[in-house]
N, C-alpha and C positions, 0 to 999 in steps of 0.2 A: 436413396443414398446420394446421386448426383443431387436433388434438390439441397438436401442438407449441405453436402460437400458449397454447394452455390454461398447457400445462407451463411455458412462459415468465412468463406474468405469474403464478403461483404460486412460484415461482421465484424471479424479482424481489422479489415482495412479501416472500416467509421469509427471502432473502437480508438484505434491503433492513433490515428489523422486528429481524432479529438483529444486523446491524451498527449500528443505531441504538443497542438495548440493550446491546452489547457496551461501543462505544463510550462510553456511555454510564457503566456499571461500572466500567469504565479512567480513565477521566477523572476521576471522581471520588475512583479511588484515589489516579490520579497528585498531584491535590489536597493529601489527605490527606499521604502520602510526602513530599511537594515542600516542606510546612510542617514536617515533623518532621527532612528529613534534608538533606544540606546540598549544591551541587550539584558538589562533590569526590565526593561518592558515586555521582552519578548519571554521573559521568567516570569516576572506574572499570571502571564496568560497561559503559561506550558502548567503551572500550579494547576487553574481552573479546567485545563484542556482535560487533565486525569481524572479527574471527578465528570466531567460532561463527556470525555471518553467510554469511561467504562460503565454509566449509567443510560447511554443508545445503547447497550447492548437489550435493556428489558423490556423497552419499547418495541421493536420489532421480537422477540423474545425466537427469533430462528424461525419464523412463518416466511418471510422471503424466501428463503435455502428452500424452504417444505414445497411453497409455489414452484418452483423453477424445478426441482426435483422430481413432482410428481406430475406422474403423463397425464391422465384424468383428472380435470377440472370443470367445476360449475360456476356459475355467477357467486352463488351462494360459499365458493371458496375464498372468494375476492374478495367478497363483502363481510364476510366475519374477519379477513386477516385486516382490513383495511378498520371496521370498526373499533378494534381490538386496540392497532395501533394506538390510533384517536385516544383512546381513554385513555391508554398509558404514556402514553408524550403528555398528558395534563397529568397525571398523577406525578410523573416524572421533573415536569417543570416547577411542582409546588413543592415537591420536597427535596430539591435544589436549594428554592427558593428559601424555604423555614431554618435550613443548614446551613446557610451563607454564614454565619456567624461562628460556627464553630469551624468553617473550614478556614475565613481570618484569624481565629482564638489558634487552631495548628500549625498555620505556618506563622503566628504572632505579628499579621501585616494586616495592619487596620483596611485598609483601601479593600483586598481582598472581599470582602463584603459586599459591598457595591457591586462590584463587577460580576461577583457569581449572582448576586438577584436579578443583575438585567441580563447575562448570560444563560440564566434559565427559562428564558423565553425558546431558545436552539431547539427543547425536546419537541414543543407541539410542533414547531414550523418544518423538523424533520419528520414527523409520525407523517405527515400528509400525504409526504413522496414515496415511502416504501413500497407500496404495492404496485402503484403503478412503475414502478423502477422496475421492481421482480417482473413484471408482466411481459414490458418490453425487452427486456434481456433473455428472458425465457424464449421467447419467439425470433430473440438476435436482432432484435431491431436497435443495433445501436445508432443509427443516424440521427432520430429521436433522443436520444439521450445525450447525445455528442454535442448537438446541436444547444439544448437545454444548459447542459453542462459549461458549454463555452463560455452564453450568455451571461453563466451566473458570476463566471472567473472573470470575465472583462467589468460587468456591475458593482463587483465587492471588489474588487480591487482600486478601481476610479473609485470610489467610498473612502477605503482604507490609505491609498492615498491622497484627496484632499483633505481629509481630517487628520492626518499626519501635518502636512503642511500649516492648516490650522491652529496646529500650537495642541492637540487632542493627546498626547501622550501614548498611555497602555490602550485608553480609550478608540484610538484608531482603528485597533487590535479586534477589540471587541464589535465596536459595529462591523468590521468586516465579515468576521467570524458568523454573525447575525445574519448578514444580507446575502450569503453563499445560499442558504436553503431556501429564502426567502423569495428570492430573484427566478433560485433552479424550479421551487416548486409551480411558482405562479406560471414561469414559463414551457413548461413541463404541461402542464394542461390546459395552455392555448394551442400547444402545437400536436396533442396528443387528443382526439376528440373520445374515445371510449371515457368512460364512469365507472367509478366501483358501483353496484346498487347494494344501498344502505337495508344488506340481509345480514341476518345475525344466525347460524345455525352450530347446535353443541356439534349433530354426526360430523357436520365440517370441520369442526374447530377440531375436534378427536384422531379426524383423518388425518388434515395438517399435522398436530402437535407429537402425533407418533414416531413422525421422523424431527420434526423442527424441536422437541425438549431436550434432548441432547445436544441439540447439533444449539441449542441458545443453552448448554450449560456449559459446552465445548468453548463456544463466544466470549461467556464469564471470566472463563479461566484466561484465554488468551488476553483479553483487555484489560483483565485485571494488573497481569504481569507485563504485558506490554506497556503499562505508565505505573509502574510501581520502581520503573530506574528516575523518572522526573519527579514522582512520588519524595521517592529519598533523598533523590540531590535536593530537592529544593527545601528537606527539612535539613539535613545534614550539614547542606554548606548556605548556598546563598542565591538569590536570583539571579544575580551576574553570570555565577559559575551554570546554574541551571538555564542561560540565554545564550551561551556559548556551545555547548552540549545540543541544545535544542536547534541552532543552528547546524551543530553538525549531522544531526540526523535527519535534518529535514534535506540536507547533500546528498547522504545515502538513501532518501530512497526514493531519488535517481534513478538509482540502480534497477529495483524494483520497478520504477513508473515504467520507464523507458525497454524492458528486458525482458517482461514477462506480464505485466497487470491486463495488456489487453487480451492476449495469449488467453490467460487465467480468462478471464471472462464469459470471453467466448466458449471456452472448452467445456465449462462446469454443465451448457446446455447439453452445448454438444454428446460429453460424456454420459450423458442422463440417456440419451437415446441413444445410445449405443452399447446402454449397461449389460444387455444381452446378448451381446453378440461380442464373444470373446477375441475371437482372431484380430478385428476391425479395431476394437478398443484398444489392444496390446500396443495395435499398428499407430494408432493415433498416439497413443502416449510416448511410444519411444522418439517418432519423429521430433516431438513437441519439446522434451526431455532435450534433446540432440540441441534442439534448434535455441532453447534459452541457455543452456551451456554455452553457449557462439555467442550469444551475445551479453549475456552476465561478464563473463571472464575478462568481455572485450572491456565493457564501461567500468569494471571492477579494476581493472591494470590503468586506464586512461583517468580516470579521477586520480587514484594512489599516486599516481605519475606529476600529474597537474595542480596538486592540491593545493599548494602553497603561492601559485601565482593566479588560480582561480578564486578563492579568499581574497587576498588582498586587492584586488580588480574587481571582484564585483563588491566587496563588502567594505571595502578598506582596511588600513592596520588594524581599527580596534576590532577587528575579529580576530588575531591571530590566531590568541588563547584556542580556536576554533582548529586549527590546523591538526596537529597532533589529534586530537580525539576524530577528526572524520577521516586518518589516516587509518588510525585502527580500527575504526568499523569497514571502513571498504575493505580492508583484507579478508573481512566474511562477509562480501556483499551480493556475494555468489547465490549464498545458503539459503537467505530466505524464499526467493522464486522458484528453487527449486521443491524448497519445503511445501511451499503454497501448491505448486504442481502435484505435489503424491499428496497433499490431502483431498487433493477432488479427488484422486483414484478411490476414495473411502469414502466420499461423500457421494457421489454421483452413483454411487451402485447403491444407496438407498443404508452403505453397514453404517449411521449412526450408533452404534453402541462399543465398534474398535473403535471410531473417530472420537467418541468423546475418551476411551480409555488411553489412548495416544494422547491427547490434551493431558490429561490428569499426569500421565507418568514424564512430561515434557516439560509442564512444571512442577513437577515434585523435584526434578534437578534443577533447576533455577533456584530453587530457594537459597542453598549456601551463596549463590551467587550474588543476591540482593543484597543479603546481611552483611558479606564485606563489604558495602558501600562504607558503613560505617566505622572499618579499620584500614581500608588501602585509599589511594590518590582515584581519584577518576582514570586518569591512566589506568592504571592496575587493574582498577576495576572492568576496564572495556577488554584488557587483555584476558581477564579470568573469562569473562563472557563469550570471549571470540572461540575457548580450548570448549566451554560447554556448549555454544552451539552447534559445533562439527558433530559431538556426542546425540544430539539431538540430533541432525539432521541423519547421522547413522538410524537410530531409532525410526525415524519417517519410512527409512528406505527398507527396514525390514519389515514394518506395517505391510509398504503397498506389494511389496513383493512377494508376500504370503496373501493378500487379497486376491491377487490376478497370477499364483500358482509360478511364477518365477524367482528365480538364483537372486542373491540381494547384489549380485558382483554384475544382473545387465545394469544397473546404476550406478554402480562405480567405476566402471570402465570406462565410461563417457567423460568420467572425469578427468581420469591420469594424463592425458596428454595439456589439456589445459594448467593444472598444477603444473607440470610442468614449462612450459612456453610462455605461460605470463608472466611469474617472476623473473625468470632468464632475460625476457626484453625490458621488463621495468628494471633490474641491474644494469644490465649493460647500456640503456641510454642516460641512466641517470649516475654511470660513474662519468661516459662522453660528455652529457651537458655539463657537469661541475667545472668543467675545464673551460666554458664557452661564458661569456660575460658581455651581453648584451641587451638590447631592450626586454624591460620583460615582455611586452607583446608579443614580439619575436622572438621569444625565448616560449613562451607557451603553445606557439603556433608549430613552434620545430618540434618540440614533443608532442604533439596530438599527429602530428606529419609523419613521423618515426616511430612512433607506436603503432599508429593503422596500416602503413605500409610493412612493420616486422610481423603484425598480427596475422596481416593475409596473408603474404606470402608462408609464413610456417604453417598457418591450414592448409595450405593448397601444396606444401611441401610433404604433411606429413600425412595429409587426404581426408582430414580430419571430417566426422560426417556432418558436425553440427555445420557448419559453410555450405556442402553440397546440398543439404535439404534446406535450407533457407534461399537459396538461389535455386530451385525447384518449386516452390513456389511464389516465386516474384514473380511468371507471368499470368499466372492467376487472379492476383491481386493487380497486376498490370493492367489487364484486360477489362475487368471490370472498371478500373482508373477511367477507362478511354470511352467505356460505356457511358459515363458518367459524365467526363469533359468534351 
């Protein structure tokens, strides 16, 4: 257990250190991009992203999850999931490719066409990296991956911004989008010396897919409905309004990057080994629970807060249209990491068959939701979504609480003091700022100053646990830091 406990917060930290600086490279570019290119461009490619979204899910087809989930493995598991891949990132890029025409003919924009034939190059160059991704995540070796990952964010980005500057348009867009897997995979297997060996076996493929075809029908559904709101907008209304939107969500998830993805990562191993051992698991999940509560609520209140002078600073005015819609998503930007947290409780114990029934009953409520795209404002529409996914994340919470034999209210509990505390500070500085009229620099910099100083202190006022267990392990992750530097 101490070994694990080791590999964990090693783990966390590379994960954690690489998502920071990633995000960190993307943001900036997106920056850069967002001032040079206009956000009909950035609709364009959110069009194409829905179709090359939800068509990676058939390519890995859930053999990653299967890897990383299942304790006993051979060569022969590597090498059927990796071959597997291969074929279906070629099958996938050709019938892209053949389609480009009718997905121009849907959204009625000639250009469209072009850009999904060379955009279908994405599935083979991603089929490369999957296994070897699953491998080293499995074993928590995020250093590797951080490291990979970084390369490929600083590479495609210098891409996407000199062919931005170039006069390249949507175009930017797309070679960027191209050069992220391109750059990750090649360098991904300079720095990783293991091989799949090119074995093909059915018992393997049998063993995998018993847990991984649900857990890749699970994927369907999620991907599906997860671009089927850029799906609509960009048939419904228009690129622009679909560039504004896509901007705003690519704000929220912030939230997510910054609050829980490395968390998630790590854990999914973690929990695999520990699917046995009830009391250990319980113990990890509640921490974990505790501990992205503390920090969702925090970045969920500090965007909501800031939203309108961080827009127009990094993006400039012509984002405004942006403001209001990334208002209303961060007011549930809570939901999703915790969502993502209790579906490893279902994944990681191997119940692939609740995990896909939770999928299916998760979007079966989303559907009225999508169809108002077509009778309410975008507004409207982000409001109906924000009442059904509270619904959903109730759902989640009575899944894993009947998995691991616990009350649905130890998940809710964690929450009421935050529902409370965030909105009370986001009111009351933001009835004090309207009064105050000064630089906006200085003006953004007093509310990020005012909010982290009302946020700690009410944790530490009202003993809240998510602050105590996250400062209980800082010197963990401290110590390994000092190992390192």
């Amino acid at each position: 257990m101490a070994s694990l406990k080791e590999k964990s917060v090693k783990g966390l930290f590379w994960d954690y250190a690489g998502r920071l600086s990633i995000q960190g490279v993307s943001f900036f570019v997106s920056i850069i991009l967002s001032r040079i290119l206009f956000p009909e461009d950035f609709g364009l490619l959110a069009m194409i992203n829905v179709v090359v979204a939800v068509s990676t899910t058939f390519v890995d087809m859930g053999l990653s999850s299967a890897l990383i989930q299942r304790k006993e493995l051979t060569e022969e598991h590597f090498g059927t999931a990796f071959l597997l891949n291969i074929s279906m990132g070629v099958l996938m890029s050709l019938i892209l490719f053949l389609s480009s025409g009718k997905i121009a003919k849907f959204y009625n924009i000639d250009s469209l066409e072009t850009i999904a034939k060379v955009m279908s190059i994405i599935f083979i160059l991603n089929s490369f990296g999957n296994v070897i991704r699953a491998k080293l995540q499995k074993e928590l070796n995020f250093k590797t991956l951080t490291i990979s990952n970084l390369i490929a964010a600083v590479g495609s980005g210098t891409i996407g911004i000199i062919s931005a500057i170039s006069g390249f348009g949507v175009w930017s867009l797309v070679f960027q989008s191209i050069s992220v897997p391109l750059i990750g995979n090649l360098s991904l297997f300079i720095l990783e010396k293991w091989r799949p060996k090119m074995r093909f076996g059915i018992t393997a493929l049998k063993e995998l897919w018993s847990f991984g075809f649900k857990m890749f029908l699970t994927s369907i559904l999620e991907n599906v409905f997860a671009q089927l709101d850029s799906l609509i907008i960009g048939k419904a209304m228009s690129a622009s309004k679909l560039g504004y939107y896509y901007r705003a969500k690519s704000l929220q998830n912030i939230v997510y990057a910054h609050s829980s993805s490395s968390l998630l990562s790590v854990l999914f191993p973690v929990f695999s080994e520990l699917q046995n051992d009830d009391e250990m698991f319980k113990n990890v999940l509640y921490k974990s629970y505790n501990i992205v509560c503390f920090i969702s609520f925090y970045l969920v209140g500090l965007l909501y807060l800031t939203a309108n002078d961080i827009i127009i600073i990094l993006f400039s005015e012509r984002w405004t249209p942006s403001i209001i819609l990334f208002k209303i998503m961060a007011m549930g930007g809570f939901i999703y990491p915790l969502v993502s947290l209790l579906m490893i409780v279902l994944s990681s114990r191997g119940n692939s068959k609740n995990y896909l029934i939770l999928g299916i009953v998760k979007r079966l409520v989303l559907i009225p939701v999508y169809v108002s795209i077509f009778f309410v404002s975008l507004e409207q529409f982000l409001y109906i979504n924000l009442v059904v996914s509270l619904v959903n994340f109730y759902i989640n919470i009575s899944f894993a609480a009947k998995e691991i034999g616990v009350r649905r209210s130890q998940f809710i509990k964690p929450l009421l003091p935050y529902l409370i505390i965030t909105p009370a500070i986001v009111l009351s500085i933001n009835i004090l700022a309207g009064q105050v009229n000064t630089n906006i620099f200085l003006h953004v910099s007093g509310l990020i100053l005012a909010f982290t100083l009302a946020y700690y202190v009410l944790n530490v006022l009202f003993r809240i646990k998510g602050l105590s267990l996250l400062i209980s392990v800082t010197p963990e992750i401290k110590r390994y830091f000092n190992r390192i530097f």
